[in-house]
C-alpha positions in Angstrom: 200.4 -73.2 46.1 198.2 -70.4 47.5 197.3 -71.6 51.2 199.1 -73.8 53.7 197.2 -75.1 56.9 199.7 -75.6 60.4 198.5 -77.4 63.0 201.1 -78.4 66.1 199.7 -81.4 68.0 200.4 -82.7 71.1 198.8 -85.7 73.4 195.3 -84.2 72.2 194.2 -87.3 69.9 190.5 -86.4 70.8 190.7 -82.4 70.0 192.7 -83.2 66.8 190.4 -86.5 65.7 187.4 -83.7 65.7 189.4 -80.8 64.7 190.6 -82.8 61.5 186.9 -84.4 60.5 185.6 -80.2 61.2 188.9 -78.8 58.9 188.1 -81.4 55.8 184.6 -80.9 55.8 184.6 -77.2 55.6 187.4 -76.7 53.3 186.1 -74.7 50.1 187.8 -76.7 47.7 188.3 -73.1 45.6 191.8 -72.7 46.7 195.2 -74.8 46.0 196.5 -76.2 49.8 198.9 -78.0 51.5 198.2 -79.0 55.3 201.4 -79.5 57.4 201.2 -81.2 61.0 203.8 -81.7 63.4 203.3 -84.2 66.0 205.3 -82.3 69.0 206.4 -86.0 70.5 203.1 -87.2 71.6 202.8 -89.9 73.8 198.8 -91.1 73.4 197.1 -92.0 70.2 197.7 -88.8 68.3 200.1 -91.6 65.9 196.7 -93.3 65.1 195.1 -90.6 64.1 197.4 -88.9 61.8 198.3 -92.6 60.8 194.9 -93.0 59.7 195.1 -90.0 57.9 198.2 -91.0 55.4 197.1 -94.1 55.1 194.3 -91.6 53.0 196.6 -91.4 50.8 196.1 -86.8 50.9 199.0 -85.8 48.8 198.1 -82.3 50.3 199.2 -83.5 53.5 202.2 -83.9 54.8 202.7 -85.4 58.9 206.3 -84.5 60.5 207.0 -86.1 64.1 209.3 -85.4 66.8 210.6 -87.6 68.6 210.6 -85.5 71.8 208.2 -81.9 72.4 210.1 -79.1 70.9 207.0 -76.6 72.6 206.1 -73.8 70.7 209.6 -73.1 68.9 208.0 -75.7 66.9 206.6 -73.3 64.9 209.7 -71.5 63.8 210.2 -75.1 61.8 206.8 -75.3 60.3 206.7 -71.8 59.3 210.0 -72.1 57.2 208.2 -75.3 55.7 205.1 -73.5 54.4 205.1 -73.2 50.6 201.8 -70.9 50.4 201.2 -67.6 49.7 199.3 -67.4 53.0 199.8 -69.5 56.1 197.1 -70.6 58.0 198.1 -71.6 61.9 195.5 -74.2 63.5 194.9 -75.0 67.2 194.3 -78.6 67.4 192.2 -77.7 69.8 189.2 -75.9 67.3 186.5 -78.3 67.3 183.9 -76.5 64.4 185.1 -74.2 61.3 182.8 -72.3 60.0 181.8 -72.9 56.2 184.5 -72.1 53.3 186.6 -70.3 56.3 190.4 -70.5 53.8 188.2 -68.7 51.3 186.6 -65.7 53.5 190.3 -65.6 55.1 192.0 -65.2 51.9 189.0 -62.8 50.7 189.3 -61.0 54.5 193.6 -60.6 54.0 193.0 -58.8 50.6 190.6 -55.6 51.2 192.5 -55.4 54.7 195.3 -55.1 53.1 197.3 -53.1 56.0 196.6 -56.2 58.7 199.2 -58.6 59.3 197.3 -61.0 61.4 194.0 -61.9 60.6 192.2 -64.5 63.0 188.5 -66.1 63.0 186.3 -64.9 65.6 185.5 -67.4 68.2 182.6 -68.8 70.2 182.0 -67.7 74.1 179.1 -69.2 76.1 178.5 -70.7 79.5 181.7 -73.3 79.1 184.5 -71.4 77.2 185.5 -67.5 76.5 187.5 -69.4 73.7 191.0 -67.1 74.9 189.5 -64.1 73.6 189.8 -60.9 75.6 186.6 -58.6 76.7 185.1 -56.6 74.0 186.7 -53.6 75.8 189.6 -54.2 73.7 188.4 -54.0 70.5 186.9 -51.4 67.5 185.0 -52.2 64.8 186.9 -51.6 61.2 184.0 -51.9 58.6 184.6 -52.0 54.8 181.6 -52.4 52.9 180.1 -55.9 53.9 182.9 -57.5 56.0 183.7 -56.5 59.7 187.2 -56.7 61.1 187.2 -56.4 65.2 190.9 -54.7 65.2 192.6 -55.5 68.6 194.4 -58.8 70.4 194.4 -61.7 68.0 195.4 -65.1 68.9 196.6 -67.9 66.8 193.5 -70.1 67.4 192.8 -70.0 63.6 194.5 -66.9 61.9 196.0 -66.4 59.0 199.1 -64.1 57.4 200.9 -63.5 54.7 204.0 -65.7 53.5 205.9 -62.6 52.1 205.0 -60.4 55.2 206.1 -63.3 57.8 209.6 -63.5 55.4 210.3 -59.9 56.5 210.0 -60.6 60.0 211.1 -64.2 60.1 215.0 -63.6 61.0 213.8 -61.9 64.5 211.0 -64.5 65.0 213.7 -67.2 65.1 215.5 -65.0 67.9 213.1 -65.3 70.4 212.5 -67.9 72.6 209.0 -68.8 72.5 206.9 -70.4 75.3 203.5 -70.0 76.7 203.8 -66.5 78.2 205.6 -65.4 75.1 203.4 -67.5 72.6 204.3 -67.4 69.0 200.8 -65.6 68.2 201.6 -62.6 69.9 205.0 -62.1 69.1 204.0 -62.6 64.9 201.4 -60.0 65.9 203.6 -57.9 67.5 206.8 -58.0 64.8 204.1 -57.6 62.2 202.9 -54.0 64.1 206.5 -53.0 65.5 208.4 -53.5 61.9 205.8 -53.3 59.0 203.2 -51.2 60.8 200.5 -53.8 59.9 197.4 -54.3 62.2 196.1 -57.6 63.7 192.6 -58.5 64.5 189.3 -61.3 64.4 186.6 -61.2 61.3 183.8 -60.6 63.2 181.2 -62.9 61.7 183.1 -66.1 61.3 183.0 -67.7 64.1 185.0 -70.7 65.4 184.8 -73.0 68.2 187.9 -73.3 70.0 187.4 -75.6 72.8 190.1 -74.1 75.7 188.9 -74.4 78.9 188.2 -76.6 82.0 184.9 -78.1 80.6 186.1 -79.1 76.9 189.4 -80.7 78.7 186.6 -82.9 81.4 184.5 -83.2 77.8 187.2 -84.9 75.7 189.2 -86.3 78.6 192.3 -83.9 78.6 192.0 -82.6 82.1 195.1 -84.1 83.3 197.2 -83.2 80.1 196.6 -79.5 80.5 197.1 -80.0 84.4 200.7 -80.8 83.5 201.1 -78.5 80.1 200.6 -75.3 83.1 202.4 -76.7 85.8 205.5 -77.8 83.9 205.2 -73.7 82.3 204.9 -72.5 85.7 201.3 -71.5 85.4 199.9 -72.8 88.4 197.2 -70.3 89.0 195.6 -71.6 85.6 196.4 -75.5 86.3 194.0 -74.9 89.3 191.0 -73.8 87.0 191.0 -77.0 86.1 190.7 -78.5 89.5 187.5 -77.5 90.6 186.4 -79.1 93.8 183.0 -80.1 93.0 184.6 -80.8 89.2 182.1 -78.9 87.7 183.6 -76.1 86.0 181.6 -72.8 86.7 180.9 -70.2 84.2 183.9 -68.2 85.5 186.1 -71.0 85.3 185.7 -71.4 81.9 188.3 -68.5 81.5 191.4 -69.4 79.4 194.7 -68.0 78.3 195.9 -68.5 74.8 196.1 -72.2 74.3 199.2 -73.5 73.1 201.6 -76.8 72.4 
């Protein structure tokens, strides 16, 4: 097994519907997989979909539910599940892949050999910055035709290394995660602190990771991710997502790290 796909869901049935149809389709088909998804207790349709999906009868994939959200320690589970060489984490929330992206990952983790953490770049117009941070923060690390931008990488799409994250798992499982200590940062982190690996985006494969105030109006998840900030204590972001005309402004479009 050389590659396995994580995706953590949770009351996002319309973000996951098109981040499922956008995954399958741009798969390369070169590389052996396995696509694990957890269902973090979901309360919408999120069971219809991924119904739907074993009812495919994918022996690559393999659904686990629970019965009640576990947040983002969730991924301490899945990551001990993973059977592949390299672990790809999903956001449900990534609504277009760009073509043969496990491949160029894969390709991207071997000549960068001393990165950790290696994440897809990401789209940023007029309705979402897609969590990235300004350009300030990064450098260009160029290696014959591919372009790493070395600097804050979140777990939108990215993709590391079973045998590296093995290393570092026993403190991963110490910490608490939750969404201002997301489990992106901290693999990122561990990864730099204890096997002096680096972390970055490959520049010219792009994503789109739908985070924001417009894609939540868009696919009708305003009110979920309302509640997700407010229950974490995040009320400055919740309110981004209450504009008073409801028309989310370019500057509104702002977003933290979007997590489960």
């Amino acid at each position: 097994m050389l590659i396995t796909l994580i995706i953590l869901t949770w009351n996002r049935y319309q973000f996951l519907d098109r981040c499922l149809s956008s995954l399958f389709a741009n798969l390369s088909g070169s590389c052996e997989y396995e696509i694990l998804i957890m269902d973090n207790g979901s309360t919408d349709k999120t069971g219809e979909i991924l119904n739907g999906l074993e009812n495919r009868g994918m022996s690559c994939v393999r659904v686990i539910r629970n019965l009640s959200n576990k947040g983002l320690n969730a991924y301490k589970r899945l990551f001990g599940m993973a059977h592949g060489d390299y672990i790809i984490e999903i956001d449900d929330d990534i609504l277009s892949f760009p073509k043969d992206f496990d491949q160029t990952m894969i390709d991207y983790m071997n000549v960068y050999s001393d990165y950790g953490f290696l994440a897809l770049n990401v789209i940023q117009d007029e309705h979402t910055n897609g969590a990235k941070p300004d350009s300030s923060f990064y450098t260009e690390d160029i290696r014959g035709d591919m372009v790493v931008e070395k600097g804050p990488t979140g777990g939108w799409c990215s993709c590391f290394r079973k045998r590296d994250y093995r290393k570092i798992r026993f403190f991963f499982n110490l910490i608490p995660l939750n969404m201002k200590r997301c489990e992106d940062g901290t693999l990122a982190a561990l990864f730099r602190f204890i096997l002096r690996l680096h972390a970055g985006l490959i520049k010219n494969a792009v994503c789109l990771h739908a985070c924001g105030p417009y894609y939540a109006k868009l696919y009708g998840q305003t009110d979920r991710e309302i509640e997700k900030y407010m229950t974490a204590g995040l009320t400055e972001i919740a309110k981004n997502y209450r504009p008073a005309d409801n028309k989310p402004s370019p500057s509104s479009a702002t977003c933290p790290r979007e997590t489960h």
